[in-house]
C-alpha positions as semicolon CSV with decimal commas, in nm:
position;residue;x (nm);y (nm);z (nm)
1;X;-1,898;0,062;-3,624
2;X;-1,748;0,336;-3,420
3;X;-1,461;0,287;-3,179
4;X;-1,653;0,365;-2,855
5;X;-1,898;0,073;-2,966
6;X;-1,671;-0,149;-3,065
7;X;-1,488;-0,136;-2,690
8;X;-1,861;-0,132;-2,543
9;X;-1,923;-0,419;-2,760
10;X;-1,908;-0,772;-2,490
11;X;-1,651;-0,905;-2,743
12;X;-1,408;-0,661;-2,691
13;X;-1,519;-0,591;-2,319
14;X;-1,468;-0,980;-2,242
15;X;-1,111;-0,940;-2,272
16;X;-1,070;-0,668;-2,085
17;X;-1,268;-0,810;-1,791
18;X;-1,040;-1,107;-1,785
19;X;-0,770;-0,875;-1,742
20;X;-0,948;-0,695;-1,486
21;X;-0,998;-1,019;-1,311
22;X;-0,622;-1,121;-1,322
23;X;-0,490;-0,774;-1,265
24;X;-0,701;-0,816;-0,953
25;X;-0,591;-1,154;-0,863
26;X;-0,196;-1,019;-0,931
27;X;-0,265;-0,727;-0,627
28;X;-0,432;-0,958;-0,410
29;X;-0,188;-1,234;-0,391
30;X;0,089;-0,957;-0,359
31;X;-0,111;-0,886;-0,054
32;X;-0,158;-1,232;0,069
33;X;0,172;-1,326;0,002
34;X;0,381;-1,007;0,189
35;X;0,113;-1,058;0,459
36;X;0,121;-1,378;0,549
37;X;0,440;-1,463;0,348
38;X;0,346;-1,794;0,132
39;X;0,704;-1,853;-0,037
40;X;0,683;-1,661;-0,338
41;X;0,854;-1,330;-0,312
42;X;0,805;-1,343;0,062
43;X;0,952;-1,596;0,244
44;X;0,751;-1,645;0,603
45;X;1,013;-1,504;0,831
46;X;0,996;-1,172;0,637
47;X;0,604;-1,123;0,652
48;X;0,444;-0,860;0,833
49;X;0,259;-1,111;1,055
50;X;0,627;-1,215;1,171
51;X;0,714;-0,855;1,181
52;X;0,845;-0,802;0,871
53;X;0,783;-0,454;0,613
54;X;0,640;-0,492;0,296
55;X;0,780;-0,156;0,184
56;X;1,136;-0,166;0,337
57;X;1,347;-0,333;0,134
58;X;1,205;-0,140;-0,163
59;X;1,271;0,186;-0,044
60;X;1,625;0,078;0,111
61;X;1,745;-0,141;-0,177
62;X;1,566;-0,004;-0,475
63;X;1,684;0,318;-0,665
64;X;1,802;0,644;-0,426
65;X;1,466;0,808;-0,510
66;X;1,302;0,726;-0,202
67;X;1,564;0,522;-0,023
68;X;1,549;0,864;0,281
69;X;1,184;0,761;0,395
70;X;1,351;0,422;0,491
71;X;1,529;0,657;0,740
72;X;1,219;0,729;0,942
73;X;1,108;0,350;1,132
74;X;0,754;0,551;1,180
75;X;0,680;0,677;0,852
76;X;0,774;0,325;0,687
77;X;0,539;0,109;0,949
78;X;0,245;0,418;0,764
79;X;0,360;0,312;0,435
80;X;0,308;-0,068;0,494
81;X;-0,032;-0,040;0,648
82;X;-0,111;0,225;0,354
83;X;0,003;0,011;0,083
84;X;-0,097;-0,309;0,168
85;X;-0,468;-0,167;0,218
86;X;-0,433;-0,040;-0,164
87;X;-0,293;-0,394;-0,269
88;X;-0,594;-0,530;-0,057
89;X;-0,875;-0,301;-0,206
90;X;-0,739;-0,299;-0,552
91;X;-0,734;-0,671;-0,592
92;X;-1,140;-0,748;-0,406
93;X;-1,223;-0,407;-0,623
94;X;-1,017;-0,561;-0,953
95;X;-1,173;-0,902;-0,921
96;X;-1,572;-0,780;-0,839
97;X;-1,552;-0,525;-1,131
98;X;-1,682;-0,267;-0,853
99;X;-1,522;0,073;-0,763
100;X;-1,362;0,105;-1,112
101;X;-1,285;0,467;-1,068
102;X;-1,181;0,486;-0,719
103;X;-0,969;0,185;-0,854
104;X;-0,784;0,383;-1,145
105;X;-0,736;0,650;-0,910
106;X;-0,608;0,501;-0,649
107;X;-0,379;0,232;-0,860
108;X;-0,288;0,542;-1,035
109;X;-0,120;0,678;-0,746
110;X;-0,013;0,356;-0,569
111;X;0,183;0,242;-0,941
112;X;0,359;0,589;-0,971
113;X;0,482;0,622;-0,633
114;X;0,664;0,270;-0,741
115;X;0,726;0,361;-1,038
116;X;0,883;0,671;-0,919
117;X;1,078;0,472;-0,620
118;X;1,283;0,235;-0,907
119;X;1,384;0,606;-1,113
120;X;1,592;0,599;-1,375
121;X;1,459;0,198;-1,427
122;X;1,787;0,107;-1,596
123;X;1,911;0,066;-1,250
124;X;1,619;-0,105;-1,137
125;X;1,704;-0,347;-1,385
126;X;1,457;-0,279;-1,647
127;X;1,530;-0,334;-2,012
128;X;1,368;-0,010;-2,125
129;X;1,463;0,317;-1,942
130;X;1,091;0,475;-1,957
131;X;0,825;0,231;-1,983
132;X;0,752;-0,105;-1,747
133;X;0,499;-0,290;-1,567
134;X;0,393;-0,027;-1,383
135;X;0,321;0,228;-1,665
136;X;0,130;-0,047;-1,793
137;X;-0,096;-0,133;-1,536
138;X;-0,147;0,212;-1,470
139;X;-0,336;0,230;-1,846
140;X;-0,507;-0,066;-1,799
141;X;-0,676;0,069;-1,462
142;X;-0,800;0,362;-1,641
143;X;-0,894;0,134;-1,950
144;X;-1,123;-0,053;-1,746
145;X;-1,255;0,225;-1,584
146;X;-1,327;0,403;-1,920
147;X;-1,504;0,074;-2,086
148;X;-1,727;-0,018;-1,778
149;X;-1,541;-0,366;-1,808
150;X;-1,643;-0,427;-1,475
151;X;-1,993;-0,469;-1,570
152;X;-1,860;-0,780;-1,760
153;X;-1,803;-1,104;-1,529
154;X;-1,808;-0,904;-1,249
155;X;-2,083;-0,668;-1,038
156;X;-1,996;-0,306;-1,167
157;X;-2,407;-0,285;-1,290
158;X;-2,506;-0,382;-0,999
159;X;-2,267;-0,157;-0,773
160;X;-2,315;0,178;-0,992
161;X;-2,706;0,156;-0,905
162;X;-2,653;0,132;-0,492
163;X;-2,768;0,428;-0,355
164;X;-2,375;0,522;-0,150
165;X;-2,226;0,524;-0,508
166;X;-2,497;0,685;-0,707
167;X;-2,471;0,933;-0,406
168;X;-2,063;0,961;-0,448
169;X;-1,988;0,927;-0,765
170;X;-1,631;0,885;-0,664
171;X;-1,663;0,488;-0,586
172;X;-1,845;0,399;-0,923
């Protein structure tokens, strides 16, 4: 059996939609809980319903890559809205198995600008220099993408044959 059946095969697709699913699940409830902060890594006081920033303290207290947009109050309250949209969209798009690509793209992005904010990772406190969580979602995005494992527990059939995505391509 070839490799590209094999990963279309619903054995080795079922696995991968379960990841989808809890990939999903993981960028949601980042969203839910720096929204609305539930106690987890937010504590209520700091949530952006009570005013808090999502994206503050990482850019401030992380690594010096990015720490100089912190400077600019403006340009922060941007980055909140902008990435607690993506953790929004990539967790309903994640957990539905619809918008795969715009997903991979767009988690593409979202992981390497964090990825890029905690530069060189051994100050970040990672215990490997190059590769971490983020890296790794990033592949696993594109994997699902590439293996239509949203068509598996979730509604990526159904979504690739609506008209708006057979007409953009883009949000398959």
């Amino acid at each position: 059996m070839s490799a590209l059946k094999t990963v279309r095969s619903y054995g080795a697709l079922l696995p991968l939609a379960i990841l989808r699913i809890l990939l999903g699940f993981l960028f949601l409830w980042s969203f839910l809980d720096k929204m609305f902060g539930l106690g987890f890594s937010t504590k209520s006081a700091n949530s952006m319903i009570n005013g808090g920033s999502p994206t503050e303290g990482f850019l401030m207290y992380g690594t010096d890559t990015m720490s100089f947009l912190a400077d600019t109050p403006a340009l922060v309250q941007v980055l909140d809205v902008v990435i607690m949209a993506a953790f929004l969209l990539l967790g309903i798009a994640l957990i539905l198995g619809i918008g795969m690509k715009l997903a991979a793209v767009g988690g593409t992005l979202l992981l390497l600008l964090m990825y890029v904010s905690l530069f060189p990772l051994t100050k970040a406190g990672s215990t490997n220099p190059l590769v971490d969580y983020h890296i790794m979602y990033m592949f696993l995005l594109w994997a699902f993408y590439l293996s239509n494992a949203g068509d598996v527990l979730g509604l990526g059939k159904w979504w690739k044959e609506q008209s708006l995505v057979a007409r953009y391509p883009i949000l398959e």
